[in-house]
C-alpha positions as MATLAB code, in Angstrom:
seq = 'XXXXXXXXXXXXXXXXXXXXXXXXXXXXXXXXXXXXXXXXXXXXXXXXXXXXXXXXXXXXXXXXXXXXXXXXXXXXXXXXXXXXXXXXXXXXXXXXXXXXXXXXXXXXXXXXXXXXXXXXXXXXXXXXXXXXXXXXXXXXXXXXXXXXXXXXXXXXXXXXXXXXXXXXXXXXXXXXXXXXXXXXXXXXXXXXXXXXXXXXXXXXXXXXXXXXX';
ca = [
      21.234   62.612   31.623;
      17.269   61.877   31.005;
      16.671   58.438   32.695;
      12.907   57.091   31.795;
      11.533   56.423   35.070;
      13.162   59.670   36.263;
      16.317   58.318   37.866;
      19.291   59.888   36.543;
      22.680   57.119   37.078;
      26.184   58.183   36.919;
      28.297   56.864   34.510;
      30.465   55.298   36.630;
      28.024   52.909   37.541;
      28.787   51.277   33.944;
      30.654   48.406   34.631;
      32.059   45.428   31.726;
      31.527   41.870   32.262;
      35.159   40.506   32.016;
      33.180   37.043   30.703;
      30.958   37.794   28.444;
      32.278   41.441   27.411;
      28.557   43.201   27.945;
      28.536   46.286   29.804;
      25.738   46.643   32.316;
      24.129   49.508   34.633;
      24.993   48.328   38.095;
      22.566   49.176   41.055;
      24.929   51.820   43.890;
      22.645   49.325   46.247;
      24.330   45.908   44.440;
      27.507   45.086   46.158;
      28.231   42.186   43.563;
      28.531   42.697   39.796;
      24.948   41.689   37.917;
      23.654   40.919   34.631;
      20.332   42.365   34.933;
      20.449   45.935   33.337;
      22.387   45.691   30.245;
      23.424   48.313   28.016;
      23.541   49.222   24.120;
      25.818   52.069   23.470;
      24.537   53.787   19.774;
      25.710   56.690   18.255;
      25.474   58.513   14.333;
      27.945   60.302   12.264;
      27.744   62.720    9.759;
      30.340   64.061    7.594;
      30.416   67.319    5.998;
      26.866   68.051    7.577;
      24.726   70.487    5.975;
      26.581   70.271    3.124;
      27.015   68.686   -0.847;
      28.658   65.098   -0.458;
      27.664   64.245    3.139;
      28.260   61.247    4.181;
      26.204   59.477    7.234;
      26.741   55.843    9.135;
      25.696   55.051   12.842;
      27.446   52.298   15.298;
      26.185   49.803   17.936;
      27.907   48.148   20.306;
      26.253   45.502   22.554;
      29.611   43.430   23.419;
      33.215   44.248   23.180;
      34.068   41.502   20.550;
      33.691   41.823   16.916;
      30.212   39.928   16.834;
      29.092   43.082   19.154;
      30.476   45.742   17.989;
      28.368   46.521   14.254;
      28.964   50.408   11.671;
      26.699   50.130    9.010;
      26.706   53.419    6.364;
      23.701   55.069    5.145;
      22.999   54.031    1.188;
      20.777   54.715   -1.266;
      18.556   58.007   -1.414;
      18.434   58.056    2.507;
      18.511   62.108    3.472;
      22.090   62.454    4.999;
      22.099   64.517    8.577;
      23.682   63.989   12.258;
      19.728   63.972   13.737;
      19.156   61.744   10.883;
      22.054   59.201   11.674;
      21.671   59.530   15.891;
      18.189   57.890   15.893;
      19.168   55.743   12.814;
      21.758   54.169   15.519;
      19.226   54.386   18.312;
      16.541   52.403   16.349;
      19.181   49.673   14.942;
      20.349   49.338   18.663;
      16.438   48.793   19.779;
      16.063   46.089   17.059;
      19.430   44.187   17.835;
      18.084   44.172   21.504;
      15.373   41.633   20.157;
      18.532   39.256   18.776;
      20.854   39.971   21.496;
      18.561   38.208   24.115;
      19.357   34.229   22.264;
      23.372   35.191   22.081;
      25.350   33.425   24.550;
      28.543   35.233   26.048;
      31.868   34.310   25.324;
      32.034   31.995   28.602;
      29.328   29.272   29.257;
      29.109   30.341   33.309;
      27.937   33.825   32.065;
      24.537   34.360   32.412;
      23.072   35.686   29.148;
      20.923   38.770   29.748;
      16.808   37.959   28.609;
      16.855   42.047   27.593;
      13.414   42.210   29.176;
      15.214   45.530   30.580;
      17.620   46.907   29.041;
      19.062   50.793   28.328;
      20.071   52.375   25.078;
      22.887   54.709   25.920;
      23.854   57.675   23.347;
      25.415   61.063   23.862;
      22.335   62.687   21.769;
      20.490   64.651   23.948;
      18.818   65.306   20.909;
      17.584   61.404   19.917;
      17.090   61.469   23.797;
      14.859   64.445   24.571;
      13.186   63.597   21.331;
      11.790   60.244   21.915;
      11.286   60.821   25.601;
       9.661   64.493   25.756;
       8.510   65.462   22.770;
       7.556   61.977   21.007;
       4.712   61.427   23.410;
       3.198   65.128   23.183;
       3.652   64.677   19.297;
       1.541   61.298   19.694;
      -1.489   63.185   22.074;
      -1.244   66.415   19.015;
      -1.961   64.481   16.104;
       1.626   64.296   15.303;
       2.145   67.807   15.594;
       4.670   69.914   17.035;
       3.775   72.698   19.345;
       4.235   75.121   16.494;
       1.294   73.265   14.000;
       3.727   71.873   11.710;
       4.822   68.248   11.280;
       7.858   67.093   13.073;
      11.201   67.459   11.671;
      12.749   63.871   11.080;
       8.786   62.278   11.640;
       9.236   59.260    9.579;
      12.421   58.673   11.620;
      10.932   59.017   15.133;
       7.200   57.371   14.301;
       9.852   54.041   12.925;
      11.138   54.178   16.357;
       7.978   54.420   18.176;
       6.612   51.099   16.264;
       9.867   49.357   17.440;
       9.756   50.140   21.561;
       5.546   49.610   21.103;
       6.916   45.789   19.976;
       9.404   45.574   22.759;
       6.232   46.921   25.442;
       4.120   43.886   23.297;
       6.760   41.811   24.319;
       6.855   42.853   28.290;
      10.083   44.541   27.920;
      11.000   47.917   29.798;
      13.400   50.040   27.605;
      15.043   53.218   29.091;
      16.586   55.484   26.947;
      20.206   57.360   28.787;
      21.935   60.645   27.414;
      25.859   59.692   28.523;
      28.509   61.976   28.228;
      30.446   61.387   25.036;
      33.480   60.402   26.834;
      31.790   57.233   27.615;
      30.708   56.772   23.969;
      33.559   56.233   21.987;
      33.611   52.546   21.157;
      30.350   53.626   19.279;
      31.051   57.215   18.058;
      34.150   55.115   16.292;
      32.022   52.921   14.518;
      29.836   55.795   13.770;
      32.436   57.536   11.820;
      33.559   53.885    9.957;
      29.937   53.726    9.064;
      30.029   57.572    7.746;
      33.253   56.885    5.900;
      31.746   53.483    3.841;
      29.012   55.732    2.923;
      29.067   56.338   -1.230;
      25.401   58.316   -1.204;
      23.365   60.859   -3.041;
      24.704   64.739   -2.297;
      22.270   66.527   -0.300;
      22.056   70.563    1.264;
      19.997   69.689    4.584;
      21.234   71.345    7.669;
      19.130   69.562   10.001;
      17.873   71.973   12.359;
      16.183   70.513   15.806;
      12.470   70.070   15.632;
      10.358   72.397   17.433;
       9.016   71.767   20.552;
       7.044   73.426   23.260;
];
């Protein structure tokens, strides 16, 4: 688990609001349940990776209801890859953060959570490690990996850098959390429903990890 501000939580601190159907970091120090640290589960798909015909879609889910719980499928000539469709679901869950603050919950008692803090939660280490360790040394390199070359997935990563520079604008604090996938799955299955609406372009990219240093 890579935890921002160097805290790592367990997972079992994730607890569901029965009200408004949010799921929210609790504090081990918080003896009642709280609203303050809520979490956006994201994941990507891929099928057939690497392959001809692959097919990609990511999922986010904010609440448990419908209205939370969004696949969408790559289209058009988007390149098709699992790195590809991980931080395609991490960057969709970091701008549905910004309409997520105005929704009210289910119930009217239930606080709705402002978002100022909140925690994207994905089992990629990659989309993790990537926008938390080697994002910033790309930034202070000219964009550069530690090998001289560009990046691999660069567009991807620099869209998501514009997007938590709008939430820091803003005054929000955004920590990214790699969860085990066991605690993914409402979001790995709208991954693959995303993946399997998908009617793209054929493509032979593997998608190997960028290089780092």
């Amino acid at each position: 688990m890579v935890w921002l501000n160097g805290y790592c939580p367990s997972p079992s601190l994730i607890q569901e609001c029965i009200y408004c159907g949010r799921s929210f970091l609790q504090s081990p120090h918080e003896n009642d349940f709280s609203h303050k640290l809520p979490l956006i589960f994201t994941d990507g798909a891929c099928l057939n990776n690497g392959y001809d015909g692959a097919r990609a879609g990511y999922g986010v889910v904010i609440s448990n209801d419908a209205q939370g719980r969004k696949n969408f499928a790559f289209s058009g000539d988007q390149e098709r890859t699992n790195q590809k469709a991980e931080l395609a679901g991490v960057k969709k869950g970091l701008e549905l953060a910004f309409q997520a603050a105005g929704q009210q919950g289910r119930a009217h008692s239930c606080p709705t959570p402002s978002y100022k803090n909140f925690v994207i939660a994905t089992d990629s280490e990659y989309a993790v490690k990537g926008i938390t360790e080697w994002l910033p040394m790309w930034k202070t390199n000219g964009f550069r990996a530690s090998n001289g070359r560009r990046p691999i997935n660069e567009a991807e990563f620099r869209e998501i850098d514009y997007i938590m520079e709008r939430h820091e604008a803003m005054g929000h604090n955004v920590a990214l959390w790699h969860i085990p996938r066991s605690f993914n799955a409402d979001a790995d299955q709208l991954a693959g429903q995303g993946a399997n609406r998908d009617q793209g372009p054929r493509n032979r990219n593997h998608g190997v990890w960028p290089a780092y240093g």
